[in-house]
N, C-alpha and C positions, 0 to 999 in steps of 0.2 A: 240702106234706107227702106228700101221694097219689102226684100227678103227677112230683114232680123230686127233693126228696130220698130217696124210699123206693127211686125208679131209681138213683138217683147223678148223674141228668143234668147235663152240663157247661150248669146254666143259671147268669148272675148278676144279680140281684136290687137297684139300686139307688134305692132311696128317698130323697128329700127333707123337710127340713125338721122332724125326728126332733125330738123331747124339745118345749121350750118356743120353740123357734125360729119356728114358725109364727105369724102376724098374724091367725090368725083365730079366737082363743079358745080356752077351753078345753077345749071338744067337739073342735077339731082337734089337740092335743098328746098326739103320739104319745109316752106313757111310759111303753108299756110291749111295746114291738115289741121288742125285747132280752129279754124276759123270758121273750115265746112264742117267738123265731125259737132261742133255747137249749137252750130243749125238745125241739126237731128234730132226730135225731141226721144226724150226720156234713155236720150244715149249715156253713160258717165265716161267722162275724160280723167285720165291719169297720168302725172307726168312728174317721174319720181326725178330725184336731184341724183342720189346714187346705188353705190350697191345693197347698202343695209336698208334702203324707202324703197328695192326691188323687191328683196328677198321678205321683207316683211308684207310689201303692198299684194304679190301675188297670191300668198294662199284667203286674204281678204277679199278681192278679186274673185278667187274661185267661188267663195263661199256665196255673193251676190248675187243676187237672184233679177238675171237684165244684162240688157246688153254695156260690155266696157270696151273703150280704146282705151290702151295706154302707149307712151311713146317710151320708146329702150335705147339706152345706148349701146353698143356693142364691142365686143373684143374685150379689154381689161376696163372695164368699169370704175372709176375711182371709190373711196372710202372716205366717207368727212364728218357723216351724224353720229357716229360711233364716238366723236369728241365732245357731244352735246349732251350731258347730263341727263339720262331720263327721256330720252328724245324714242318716239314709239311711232310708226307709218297707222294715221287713222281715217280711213275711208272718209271722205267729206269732210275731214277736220283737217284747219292750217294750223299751223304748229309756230309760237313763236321761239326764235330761236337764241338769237341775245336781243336787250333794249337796248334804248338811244334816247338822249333828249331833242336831237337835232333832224336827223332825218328816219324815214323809216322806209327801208326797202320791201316790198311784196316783189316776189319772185317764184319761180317754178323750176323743174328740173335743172340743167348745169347751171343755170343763174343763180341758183339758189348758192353755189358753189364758190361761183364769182362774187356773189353780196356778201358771203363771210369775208371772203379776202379782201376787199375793198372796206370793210367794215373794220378789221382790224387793220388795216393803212393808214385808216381814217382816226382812228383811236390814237395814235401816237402823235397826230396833228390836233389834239383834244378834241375832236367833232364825236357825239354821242351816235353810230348809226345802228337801230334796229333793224333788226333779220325776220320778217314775216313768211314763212316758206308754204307756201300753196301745192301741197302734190295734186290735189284735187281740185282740179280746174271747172268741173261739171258733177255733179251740184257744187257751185261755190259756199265756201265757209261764208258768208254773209256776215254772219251775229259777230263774228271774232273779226272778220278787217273793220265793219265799224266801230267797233268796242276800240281798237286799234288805233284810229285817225281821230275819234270825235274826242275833243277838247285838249288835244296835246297837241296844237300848234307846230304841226313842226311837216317838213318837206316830204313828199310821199315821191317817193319811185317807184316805177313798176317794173321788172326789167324780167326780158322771156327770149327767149331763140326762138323769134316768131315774129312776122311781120306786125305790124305795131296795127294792122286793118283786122279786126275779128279776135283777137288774142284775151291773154289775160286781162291785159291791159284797158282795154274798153269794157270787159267786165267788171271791172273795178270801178271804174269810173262812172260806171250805169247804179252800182250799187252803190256808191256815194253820194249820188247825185239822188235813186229813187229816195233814201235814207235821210236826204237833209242834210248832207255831212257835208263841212267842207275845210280840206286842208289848207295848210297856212301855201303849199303850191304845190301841185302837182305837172309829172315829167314823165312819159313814156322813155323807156329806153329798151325799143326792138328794132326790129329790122326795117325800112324802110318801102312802104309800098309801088315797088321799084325793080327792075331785074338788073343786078349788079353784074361787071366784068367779073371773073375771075382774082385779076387782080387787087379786085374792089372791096374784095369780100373781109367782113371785120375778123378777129381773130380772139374766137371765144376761150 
């Protein structure tokens, strides 16, 4: 905050094993590093879904001129936009990834992961759900989630590996709400502003 965002230093800030990813309990899940690093002005937040929104997000990254966080997973990383036709990591752009008539999911890093899968579940129960992927949490895609929810009537999710206090989530909902947009209902699905047992903890 002192040192690199208040200068504007070209630093970038990449963290591992964000939200509930970590093996090492509940004292180590970070839930709410998105909530303080939002706070920050002029900081940008990154929070890719997998290996291909890594490997293309970092050298755009480099190339920005400002300070970034981005959040990594680590070890073997999975594979899943490389299925998505045409699908490109674009600094401040959400990307949609399939439609729906029925509901439409916005999500960020491993959720994003979990909204396909749930998505095609959902498909063979005839429910239409779309896939709105946010790697860029700061500056948010704005234009594209409202373009997204205004006049399609249909159930919005937001769902993040991240307390559901400061997350994408209330971002979303801040920019529907300043937008005049309002979906047919809206449903956070993060983590709860709460310090879970161990044994409590959900299973992304």
């Amino acid at each position: 905050h002192q040192v690199i965002a208040d200068e504007n230093l070209n630093v970038k800030i990449c963290c591992a094993l964000p939200g509930l990813t970590t093996g090492y309990g509940p004292s180590h899940a970070a839930i709410e590093d998105i909530a303080m690093m939002r706070g920050v002005p002029g900081l940008t937040i990154v929070d890719p879904c997998d290996a291909l929104d890594i490997e293309q997000a970092v050298p755009q990254i480099a190339e920005h001129k400002g300070p970034v966080y981005m959040r990594l997973l680590r070890g073997q990383v999975p594979l899943v936009l490389d299925e998505i036709e045409g699908y490109r990591f674009e600094l401040g752009k959400a990307k949609l990834l399939r439609d729906g008539a029925d509901v439409l999911v916005i999500s960020s890093g491993l959720m994003t992961m979990r909204a396909l899968e749930a998505a095609g579940d959902l498909a063979q129960q005839k429910l239409g759900v779309a896939v709105l992927h946010c790697p860029t949490i700061k500056p948010l895609d704005e234009t594209t989630i409202v373009e997204s929810v205004r006049y399609k009537h249909r159930l919005v999710v937001v769902a993040e590996n991240h307390s559901v206090v400061g997350g994408l989530g209330e971002a979303v909902a801040s920019t529907l709400l300043r937008h005049r947009v309002q979906p047919a209902g809206f449903q956070l699905a993060g983590l709860p502003d709460a310090f879970l047992d161990a044994g409590a903890l959900p299973t992304l």
